[in-house]
Each structure stands twice: as C-alpha cells, then as structure tokens.
N, CA, C and O atoms as a printed pandas DataFrame, in Angstrom:
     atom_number atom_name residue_name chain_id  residue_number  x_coord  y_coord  z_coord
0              1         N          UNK        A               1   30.706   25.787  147.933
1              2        CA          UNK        A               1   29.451   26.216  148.521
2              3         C          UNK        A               1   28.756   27.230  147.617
3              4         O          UNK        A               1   27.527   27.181  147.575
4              5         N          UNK        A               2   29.433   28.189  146.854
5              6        CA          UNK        A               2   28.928   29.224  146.091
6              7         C          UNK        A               2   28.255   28.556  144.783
7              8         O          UNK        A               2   27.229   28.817  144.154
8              9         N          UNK        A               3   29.072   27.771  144.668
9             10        CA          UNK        A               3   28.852   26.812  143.185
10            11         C          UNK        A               3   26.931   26.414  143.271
11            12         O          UNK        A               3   26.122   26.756  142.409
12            13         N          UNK        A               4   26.602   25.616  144.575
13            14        CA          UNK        A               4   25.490   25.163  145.310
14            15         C          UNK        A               4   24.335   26.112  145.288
15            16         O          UNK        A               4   23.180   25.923  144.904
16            17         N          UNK        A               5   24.895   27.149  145.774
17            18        CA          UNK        A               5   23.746   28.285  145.834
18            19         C          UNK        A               5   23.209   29.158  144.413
19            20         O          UNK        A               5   22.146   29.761  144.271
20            21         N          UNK        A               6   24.540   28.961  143.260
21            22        CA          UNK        A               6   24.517   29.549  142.155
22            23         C          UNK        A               6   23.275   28.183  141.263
23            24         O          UNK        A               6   22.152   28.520  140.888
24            25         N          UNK        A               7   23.699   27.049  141.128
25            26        CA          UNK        A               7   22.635   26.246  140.677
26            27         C          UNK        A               7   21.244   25.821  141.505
27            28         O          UNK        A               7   20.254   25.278  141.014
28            29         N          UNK        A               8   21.413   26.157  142.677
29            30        CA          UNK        A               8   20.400   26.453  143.200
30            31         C          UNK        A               8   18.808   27.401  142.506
31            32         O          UNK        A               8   17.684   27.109  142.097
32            33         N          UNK        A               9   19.765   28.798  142.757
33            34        CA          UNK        A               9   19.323   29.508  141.728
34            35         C          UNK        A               9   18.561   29.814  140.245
35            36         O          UNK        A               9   17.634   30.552  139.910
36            37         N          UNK        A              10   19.686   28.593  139.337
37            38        CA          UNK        A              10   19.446   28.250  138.306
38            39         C          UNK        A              10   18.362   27.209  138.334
39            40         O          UNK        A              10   17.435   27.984  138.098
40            41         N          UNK        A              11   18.061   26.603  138.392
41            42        CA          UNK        A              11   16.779   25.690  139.072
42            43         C          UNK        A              11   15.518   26.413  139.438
43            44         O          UNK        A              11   14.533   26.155  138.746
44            45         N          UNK        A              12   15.401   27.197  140.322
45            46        CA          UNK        A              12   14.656   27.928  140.338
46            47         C          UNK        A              12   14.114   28.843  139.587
47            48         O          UNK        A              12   12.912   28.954  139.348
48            49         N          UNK        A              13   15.127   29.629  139.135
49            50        CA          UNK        A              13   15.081   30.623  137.847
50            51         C          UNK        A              13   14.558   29.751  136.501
51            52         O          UNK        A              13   14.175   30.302  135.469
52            53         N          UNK        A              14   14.587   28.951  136.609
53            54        CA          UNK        A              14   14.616   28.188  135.149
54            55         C          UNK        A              14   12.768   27.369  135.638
55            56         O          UNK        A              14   11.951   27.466  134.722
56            57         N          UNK        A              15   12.266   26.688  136.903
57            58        CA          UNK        A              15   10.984   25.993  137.026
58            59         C          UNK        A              15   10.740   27.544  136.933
59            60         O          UNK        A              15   10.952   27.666  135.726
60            61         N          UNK        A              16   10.388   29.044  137.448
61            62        CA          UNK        A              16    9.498   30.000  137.686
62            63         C          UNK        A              16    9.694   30.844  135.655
63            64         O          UNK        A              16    8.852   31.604  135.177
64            65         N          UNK        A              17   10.619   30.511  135.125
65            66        CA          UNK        A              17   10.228   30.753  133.752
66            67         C          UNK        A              17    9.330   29.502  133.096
67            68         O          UNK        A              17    8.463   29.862  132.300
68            69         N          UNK        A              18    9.462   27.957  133.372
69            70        CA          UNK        A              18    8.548   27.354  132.519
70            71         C          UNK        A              18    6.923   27.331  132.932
71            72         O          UNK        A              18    5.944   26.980  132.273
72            73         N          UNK        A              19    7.042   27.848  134.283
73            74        CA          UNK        A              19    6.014   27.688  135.088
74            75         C          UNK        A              19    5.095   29.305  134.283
75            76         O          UNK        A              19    3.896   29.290  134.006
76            77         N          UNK        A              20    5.857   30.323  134.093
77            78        CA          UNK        A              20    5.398   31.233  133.551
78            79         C          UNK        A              20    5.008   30.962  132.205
79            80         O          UNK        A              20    3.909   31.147  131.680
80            81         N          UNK        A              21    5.750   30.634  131.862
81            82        CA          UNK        A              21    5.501   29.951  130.066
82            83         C          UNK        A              21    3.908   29.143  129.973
83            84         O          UNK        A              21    2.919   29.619  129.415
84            85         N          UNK        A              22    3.962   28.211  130.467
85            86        CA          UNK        A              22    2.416   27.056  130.675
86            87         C          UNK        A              22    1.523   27.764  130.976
87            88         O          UNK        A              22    0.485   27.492  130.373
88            89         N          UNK        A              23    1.423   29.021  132.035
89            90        CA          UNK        A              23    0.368   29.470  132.094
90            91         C          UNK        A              23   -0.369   30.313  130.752
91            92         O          UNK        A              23   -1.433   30.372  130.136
92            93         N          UNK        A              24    0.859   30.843  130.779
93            94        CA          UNK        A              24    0.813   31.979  129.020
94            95         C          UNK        A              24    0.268   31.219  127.865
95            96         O          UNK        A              24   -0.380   31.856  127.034
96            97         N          UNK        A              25    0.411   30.185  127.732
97            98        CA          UNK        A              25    0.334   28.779  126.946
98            99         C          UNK        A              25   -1.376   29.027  126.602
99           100         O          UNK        A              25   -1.996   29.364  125.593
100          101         N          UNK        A              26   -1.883   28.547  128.482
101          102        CA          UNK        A              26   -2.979   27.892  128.634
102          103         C          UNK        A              26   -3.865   28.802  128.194
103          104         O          UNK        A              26   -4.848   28.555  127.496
104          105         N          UNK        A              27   -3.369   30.335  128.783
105          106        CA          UNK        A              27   -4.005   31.886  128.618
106          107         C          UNK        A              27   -4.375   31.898  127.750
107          108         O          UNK        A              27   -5.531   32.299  127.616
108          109         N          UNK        A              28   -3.493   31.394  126.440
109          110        CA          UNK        A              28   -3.881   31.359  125.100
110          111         C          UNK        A              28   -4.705   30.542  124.306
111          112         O          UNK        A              28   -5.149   30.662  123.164
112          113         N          UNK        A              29   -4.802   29.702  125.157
113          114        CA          UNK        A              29   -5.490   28.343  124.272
114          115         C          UNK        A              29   -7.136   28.763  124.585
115          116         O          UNK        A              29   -8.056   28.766  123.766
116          117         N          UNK        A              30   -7.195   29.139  126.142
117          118        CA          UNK        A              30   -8.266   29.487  126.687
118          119         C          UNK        A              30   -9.153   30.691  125.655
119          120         O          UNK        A              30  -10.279   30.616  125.161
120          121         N          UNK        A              31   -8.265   31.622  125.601
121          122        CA          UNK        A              31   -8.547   32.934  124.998
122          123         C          UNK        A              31   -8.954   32.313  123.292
123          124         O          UNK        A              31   -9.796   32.901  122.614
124          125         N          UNK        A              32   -8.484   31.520  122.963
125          126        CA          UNK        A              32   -8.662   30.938  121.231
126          127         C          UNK        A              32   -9.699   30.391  121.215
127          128         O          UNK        A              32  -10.463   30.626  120.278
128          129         N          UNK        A              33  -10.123   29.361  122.378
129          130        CA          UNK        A              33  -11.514   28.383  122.342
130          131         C          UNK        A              33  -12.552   29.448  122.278
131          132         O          UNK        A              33  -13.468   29.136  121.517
132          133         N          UNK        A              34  -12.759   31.238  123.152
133          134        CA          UNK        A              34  -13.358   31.796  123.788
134          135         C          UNK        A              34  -14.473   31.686  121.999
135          136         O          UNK        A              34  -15.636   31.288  122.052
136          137         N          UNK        A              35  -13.979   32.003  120.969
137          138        CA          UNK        A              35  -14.343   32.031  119.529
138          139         C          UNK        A              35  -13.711   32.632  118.922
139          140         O          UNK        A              35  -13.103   33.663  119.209
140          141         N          UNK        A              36  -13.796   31.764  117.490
141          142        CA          UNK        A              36  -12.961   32.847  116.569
142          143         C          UNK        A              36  -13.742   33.641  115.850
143          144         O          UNK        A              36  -14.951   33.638  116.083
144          145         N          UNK        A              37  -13.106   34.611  114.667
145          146        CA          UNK        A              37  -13.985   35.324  114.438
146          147         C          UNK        A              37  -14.747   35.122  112.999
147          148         O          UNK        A              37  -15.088   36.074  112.296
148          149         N          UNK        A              38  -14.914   34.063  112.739
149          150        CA          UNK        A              38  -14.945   33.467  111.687
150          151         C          UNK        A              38  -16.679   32.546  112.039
151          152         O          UNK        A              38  -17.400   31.989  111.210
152          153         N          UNK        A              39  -16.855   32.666  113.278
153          154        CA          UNK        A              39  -18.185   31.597  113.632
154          155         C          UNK        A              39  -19.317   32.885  113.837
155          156         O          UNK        A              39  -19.041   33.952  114.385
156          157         N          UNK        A              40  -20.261   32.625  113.431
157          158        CA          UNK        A              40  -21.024   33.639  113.928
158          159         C          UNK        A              40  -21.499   33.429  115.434
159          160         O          UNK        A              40  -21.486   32.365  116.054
160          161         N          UNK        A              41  -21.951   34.760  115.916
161          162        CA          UNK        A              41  -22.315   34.621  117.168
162          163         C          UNK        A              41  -23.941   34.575  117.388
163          164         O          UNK        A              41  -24.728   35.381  116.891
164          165         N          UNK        A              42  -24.210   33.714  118.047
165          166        CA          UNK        A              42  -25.876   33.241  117.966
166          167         C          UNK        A              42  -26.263   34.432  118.807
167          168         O          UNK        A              42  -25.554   34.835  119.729
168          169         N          UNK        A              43  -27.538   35.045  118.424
169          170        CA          UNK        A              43  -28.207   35.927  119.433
170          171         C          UNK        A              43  -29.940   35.685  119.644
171          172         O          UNK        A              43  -30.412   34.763  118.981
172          173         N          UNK        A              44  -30.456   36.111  120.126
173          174        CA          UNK        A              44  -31.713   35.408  119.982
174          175         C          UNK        A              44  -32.118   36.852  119.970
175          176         O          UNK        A              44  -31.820   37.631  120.875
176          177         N          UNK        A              45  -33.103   37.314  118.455
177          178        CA          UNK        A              45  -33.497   38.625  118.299
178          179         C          UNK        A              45  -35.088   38.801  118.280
179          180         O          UNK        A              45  -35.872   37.902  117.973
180          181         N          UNK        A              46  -35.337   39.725  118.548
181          182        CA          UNK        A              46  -37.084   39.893  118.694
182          183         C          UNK        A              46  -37.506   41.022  118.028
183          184         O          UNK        A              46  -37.260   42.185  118.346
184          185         N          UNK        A              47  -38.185   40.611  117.043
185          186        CA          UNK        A              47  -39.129   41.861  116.447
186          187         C          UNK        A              47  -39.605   42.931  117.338
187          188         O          UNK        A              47  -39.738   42.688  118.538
188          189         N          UNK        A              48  -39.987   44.587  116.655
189          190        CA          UNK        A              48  -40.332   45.041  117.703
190          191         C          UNK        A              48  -41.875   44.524  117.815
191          192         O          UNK        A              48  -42.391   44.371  118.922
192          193         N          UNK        A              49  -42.780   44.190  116.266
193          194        CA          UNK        A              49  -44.110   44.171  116.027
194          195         C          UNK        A              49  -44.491   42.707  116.977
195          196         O          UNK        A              49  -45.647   42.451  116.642
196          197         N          UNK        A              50  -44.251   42.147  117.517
197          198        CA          UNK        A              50  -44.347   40.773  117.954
198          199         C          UNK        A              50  -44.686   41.024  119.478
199          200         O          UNK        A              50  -45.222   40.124  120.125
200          201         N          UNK        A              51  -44.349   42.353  120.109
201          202        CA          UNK        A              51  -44.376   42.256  121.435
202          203         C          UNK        A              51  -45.753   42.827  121.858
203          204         O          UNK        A              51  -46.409   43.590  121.151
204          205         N          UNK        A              52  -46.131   42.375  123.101
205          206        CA          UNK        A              52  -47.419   42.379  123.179
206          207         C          UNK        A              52  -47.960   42.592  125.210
207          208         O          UNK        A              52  -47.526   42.450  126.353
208          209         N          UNK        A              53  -48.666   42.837  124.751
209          210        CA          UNK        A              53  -48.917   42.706  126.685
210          211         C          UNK        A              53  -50.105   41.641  126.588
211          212         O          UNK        A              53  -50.744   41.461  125.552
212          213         N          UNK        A              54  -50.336   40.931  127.826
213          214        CA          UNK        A              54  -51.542   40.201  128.179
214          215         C          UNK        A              54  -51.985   39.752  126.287
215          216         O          UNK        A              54  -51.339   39.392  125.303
216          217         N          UNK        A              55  -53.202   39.998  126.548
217          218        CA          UNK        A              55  -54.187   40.086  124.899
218          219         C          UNK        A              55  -54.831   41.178  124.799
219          220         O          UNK        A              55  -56.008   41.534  124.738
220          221         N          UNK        A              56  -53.348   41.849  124.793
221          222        CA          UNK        A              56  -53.526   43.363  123.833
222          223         C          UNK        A              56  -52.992   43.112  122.727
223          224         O          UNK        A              56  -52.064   42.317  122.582
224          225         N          UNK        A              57  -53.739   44.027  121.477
225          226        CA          UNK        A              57  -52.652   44.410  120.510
226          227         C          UNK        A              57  -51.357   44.516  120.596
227          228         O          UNK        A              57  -50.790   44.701  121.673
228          229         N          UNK        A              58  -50.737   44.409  119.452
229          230        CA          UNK        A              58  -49.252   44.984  119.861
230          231         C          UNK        A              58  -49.172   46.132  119.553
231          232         O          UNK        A              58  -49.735   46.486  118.516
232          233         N          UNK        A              59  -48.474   47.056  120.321
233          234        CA          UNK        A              59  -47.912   48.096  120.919
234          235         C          UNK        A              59  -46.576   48.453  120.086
235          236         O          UNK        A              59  -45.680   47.622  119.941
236          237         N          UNK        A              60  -46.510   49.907  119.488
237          238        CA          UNK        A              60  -45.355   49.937  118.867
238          239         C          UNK        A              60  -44.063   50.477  119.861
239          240         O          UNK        A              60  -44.129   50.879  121.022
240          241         N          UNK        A              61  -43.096   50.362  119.144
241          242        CA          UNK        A              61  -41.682   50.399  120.375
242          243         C          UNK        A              61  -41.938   51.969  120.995
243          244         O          UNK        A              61  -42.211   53.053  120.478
244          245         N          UNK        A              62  -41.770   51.637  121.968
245          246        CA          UNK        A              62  -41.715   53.136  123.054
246          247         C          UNK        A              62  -43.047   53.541  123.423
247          248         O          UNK        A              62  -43.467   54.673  123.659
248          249         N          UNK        A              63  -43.605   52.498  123.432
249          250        CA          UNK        A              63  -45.108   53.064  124.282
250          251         C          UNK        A              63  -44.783   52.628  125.617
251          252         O          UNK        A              63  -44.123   51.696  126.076
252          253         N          UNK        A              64  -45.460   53.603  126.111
253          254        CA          UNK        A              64  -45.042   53.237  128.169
254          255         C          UNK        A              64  -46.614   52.518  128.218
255          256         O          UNK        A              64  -47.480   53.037  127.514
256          257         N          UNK        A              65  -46.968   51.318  129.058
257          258        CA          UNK        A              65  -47.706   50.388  129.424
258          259         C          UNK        A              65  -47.554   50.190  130.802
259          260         O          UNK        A              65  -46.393   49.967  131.145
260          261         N          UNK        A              66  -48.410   50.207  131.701
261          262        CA          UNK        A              66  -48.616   50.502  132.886
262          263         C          UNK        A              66  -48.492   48.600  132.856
263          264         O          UNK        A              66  -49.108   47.944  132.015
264          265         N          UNK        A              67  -47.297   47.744  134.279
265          266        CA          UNK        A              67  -47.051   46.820  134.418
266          267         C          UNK        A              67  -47.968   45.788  135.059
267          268         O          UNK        A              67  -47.902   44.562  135.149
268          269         N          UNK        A              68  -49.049   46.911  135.570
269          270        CA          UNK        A              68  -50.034   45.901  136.668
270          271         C          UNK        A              68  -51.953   45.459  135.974
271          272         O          UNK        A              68  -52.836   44.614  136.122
272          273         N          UNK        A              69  -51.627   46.840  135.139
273          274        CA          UNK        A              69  -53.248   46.461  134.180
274          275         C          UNK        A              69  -52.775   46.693  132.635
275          276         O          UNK        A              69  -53.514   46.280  131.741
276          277         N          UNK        A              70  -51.628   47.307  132.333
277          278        CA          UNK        A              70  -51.319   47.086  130.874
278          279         C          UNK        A              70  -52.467   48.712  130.048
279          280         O          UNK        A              70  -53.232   48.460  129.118
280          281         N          UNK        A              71  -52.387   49.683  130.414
281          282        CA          UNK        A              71  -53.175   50.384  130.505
282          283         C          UNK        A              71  -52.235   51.430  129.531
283          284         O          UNK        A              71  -51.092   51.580  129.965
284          285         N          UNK        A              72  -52.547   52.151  128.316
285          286        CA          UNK        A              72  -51.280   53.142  127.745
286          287         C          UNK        A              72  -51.103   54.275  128.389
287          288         O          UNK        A              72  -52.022   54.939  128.867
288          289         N          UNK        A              73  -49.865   54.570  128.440
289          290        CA          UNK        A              73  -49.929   55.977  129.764
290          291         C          UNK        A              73  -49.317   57.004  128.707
291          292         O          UNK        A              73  -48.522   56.677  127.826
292          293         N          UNK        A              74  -49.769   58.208  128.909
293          294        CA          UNK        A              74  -49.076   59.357  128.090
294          295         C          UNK        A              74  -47.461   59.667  129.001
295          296         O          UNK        A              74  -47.042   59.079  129.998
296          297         N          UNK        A              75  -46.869   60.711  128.274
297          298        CA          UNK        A              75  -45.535   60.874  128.842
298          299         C          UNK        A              75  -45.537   61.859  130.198
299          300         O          UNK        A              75  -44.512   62.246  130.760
300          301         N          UNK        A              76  -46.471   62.080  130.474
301          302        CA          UNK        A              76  -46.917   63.176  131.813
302          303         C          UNK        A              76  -47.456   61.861  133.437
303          304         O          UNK        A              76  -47.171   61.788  134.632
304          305         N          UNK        A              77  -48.179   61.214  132.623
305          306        CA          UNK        A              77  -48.883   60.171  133.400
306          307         C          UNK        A              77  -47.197   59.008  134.286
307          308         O          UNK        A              77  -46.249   58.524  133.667
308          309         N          UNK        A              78  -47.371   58.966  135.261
309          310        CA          UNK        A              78  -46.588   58.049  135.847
310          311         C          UNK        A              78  -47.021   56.753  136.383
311          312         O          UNK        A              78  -47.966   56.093  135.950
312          313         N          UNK        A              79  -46.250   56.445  137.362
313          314        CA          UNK        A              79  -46.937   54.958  137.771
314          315         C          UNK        A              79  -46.520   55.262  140.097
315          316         O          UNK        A              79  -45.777   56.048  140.685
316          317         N          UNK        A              80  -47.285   54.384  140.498
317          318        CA          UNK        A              80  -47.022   54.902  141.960
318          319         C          UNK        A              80  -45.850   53.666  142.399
319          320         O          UNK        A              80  -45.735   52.573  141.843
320          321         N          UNK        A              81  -45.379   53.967  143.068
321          322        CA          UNK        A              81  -44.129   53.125  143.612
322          323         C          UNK        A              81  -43.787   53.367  144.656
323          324         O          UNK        A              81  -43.898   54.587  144.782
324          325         N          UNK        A              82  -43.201   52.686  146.049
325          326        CA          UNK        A              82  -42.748   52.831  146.930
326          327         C          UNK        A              82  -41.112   51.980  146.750
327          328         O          UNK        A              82  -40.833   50.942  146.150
328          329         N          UNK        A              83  -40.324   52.847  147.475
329          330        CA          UNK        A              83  -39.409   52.097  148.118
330          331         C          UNK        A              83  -39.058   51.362  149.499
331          332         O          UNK        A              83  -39.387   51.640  150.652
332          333         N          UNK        A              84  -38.025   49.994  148.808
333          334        CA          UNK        A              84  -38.584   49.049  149.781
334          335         C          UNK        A              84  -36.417   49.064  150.556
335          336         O          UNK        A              84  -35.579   48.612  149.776
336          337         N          UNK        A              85  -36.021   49.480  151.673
337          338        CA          UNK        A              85  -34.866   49.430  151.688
338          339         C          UNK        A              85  -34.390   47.755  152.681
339          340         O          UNK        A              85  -34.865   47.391  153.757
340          341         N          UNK        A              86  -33.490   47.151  151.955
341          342        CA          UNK        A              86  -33.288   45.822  152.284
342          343         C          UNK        A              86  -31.875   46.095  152.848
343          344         O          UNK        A              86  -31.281   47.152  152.633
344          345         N          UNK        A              87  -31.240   44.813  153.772
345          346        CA          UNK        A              87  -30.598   44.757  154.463
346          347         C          UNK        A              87  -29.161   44.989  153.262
347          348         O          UNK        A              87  -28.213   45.574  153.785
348          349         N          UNK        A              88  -29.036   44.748  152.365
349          350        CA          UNK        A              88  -27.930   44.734  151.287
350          351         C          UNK        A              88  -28.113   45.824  149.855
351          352         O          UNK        A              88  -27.257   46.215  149.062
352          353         N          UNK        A              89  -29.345   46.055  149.913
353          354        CA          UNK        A              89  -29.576   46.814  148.935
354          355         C          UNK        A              89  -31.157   47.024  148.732
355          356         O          UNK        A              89  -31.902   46.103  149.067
356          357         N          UNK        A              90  -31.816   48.480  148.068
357          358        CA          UNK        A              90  -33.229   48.585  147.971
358          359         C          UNK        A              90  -33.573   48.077  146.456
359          360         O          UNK        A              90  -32.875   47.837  145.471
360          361         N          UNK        A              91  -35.019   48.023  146.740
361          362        CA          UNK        A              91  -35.916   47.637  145.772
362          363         C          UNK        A              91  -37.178   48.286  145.108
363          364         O          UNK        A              91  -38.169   47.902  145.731
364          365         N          UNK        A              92  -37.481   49.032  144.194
365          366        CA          UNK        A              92  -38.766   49.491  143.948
366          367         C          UNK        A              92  -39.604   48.219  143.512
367          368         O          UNK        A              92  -39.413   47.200  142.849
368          369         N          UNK        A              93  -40.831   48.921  144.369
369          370        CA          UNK        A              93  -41.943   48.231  144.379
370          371         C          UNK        A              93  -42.999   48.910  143.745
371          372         O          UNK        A              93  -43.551   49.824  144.358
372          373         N          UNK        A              94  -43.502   48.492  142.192
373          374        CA          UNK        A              94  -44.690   49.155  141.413
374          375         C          UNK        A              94  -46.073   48.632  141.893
375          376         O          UNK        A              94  -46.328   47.428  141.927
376          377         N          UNK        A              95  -47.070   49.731  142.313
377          378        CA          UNK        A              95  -48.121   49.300  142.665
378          379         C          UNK        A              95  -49.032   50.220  141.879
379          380         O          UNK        A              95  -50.018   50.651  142.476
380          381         N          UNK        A              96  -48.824   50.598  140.547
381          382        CA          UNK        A              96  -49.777   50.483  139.580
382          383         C          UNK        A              96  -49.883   51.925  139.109
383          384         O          UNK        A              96  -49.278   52.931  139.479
384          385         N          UNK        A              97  -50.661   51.771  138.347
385          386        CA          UNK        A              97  -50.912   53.756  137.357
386          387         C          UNK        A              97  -52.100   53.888  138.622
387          388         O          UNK        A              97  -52.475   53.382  139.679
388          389         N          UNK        A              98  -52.472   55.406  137.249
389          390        CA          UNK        A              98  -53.828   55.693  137.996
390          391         C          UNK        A              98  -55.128   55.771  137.367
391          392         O          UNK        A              98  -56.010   56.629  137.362
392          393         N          UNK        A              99  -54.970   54.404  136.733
393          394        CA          UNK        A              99  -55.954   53.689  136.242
394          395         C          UNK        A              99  -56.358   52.800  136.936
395          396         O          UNK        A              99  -57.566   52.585  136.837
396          397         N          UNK        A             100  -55.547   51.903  137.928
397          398        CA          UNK        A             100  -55.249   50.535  138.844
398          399         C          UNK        A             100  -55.363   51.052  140.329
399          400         O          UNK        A             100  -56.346   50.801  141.025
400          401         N          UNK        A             101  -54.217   51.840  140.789
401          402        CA          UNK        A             101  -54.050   51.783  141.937
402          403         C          UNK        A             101  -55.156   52.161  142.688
403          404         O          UNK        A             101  -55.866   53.110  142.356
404          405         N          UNK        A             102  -55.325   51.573  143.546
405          406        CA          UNK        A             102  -56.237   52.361  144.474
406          407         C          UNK        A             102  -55.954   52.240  145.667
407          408         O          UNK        A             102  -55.930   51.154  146.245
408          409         N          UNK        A             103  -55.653   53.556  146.296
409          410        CA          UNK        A             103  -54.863   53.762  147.963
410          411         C          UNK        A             103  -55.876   53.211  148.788
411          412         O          UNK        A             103  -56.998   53.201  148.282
412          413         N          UNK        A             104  -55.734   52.647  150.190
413          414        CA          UNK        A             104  -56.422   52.275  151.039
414          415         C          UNK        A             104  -56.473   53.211  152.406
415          416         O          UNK        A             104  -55.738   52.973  153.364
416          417         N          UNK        A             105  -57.352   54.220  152.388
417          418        CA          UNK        A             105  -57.310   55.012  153.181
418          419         C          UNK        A             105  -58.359   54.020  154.590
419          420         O          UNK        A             105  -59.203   53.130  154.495
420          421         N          UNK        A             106  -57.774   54.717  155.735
421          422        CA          UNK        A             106  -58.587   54.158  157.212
422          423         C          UNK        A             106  -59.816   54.999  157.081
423          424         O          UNK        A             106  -60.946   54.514  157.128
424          425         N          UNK        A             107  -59.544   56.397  156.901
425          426        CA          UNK        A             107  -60.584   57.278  157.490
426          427         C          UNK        A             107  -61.789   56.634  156.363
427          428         O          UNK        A             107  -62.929   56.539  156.818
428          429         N          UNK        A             108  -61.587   56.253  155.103
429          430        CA          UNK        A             108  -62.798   56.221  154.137
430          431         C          UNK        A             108  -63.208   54.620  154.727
431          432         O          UNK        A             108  -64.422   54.552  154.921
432          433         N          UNK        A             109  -62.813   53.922  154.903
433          434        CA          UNK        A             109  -63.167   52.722  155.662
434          435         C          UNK        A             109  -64.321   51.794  156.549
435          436         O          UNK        A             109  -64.030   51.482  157.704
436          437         N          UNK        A             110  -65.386   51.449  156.075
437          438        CA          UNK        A             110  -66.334   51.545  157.940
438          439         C          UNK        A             110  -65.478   50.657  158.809
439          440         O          UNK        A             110  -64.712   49.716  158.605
440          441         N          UNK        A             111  -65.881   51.282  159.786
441          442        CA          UNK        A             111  -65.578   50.172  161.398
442          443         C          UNK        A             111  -65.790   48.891  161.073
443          444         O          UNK        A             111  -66.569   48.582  160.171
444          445         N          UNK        A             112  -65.209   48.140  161.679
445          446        CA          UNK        A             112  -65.631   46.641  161.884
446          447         C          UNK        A             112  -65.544   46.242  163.250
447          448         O          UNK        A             112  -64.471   46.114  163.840
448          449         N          UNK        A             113  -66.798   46.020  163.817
449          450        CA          UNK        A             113  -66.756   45.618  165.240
450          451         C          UNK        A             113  -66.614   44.789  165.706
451          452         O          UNK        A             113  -66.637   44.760  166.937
C-alpha cells in the first residue's frame, strides 16, 4: 500500500514539474517574439515646426493656444473650465479663454414673453 501512495506521488511530482517547465518554455518564447534588440523600433515622430492650429501659422513648442478659438495666451492669461463629476470618475470641461468665452448672464438678458 505504501509502495502505491509513494508512486502516486512520483507521478504527480514529476506532471507538476513538466507542467512547470512548458509554461517557463512558453514564457520564453513569448518574451523572445516580444523583439529583439537588434530590429529597430518604429515610432511615428513629429516635428515641432509642422504643428499648427486651424490655419494658423505654426506656433513654436510651448506656446499655450486657447483650444476653442486658437487665440495665443500669455502665461498669466488662463482658460475657463468647469467640472463635470460622473458616476465613475470626473471630467474637465473647457469652455474657452477670454477672448471666446462669453458667460450667459439672466439678469443682462431681455424677457421673452
């Protein structure tokens, strides 16, 4: 009976090492296809002089450009935004410099009867 339970054992011990082995195998083959380092890696690159708003000039890197009229903003000048809070997570919502925006007040408003 001991004999039974000892190759039992061995059987087991022996499928949960090849079973470990194949995966390690695959780990590797997987990890080799991922690239070697010998291929270059494609990137798709962009000038900075190329970028542009609407049909504006182009704009050199680090100019702030207002998203709704494309308007150049100095580093003091901001943009108006509200937050929008969603069932999973919030969202800012840009509604323009203050070149664009324009608030909709009631009181400045006429009646409409």
């Amino acid at each position: 009976m001991d004999i039974l339970l000892y190759f039992a054992g061995l059987v087991i011990g022996v499928t949960v090492f090849l079973y470990i082995l194949s995966t390690g195998r695959d780990a590797k083959e997987k990890f080799k296809g991922a690239g070697t380092p010998g291929q270059p890696v494609l990137t798709d690159k962009v000038e900075p002089g190329t970028i542009a708003f609407r049909k504006r000039p182009s704009l050199p890197p680090g100019t702030r450009i207002c998203p709704m009229c494309g308007s150049a903003l100095t580093k003091y000048e901001g943009l108006y935004a509200s937050r929008i809070d969603m069932a999973d997570s919030s969202k800012i919502m840009i509604m323009g410099c203050r070149y664009c925006y324009k608030e909709d007040n009631a009181a400045d408003a006429p009646e409409k009867a």
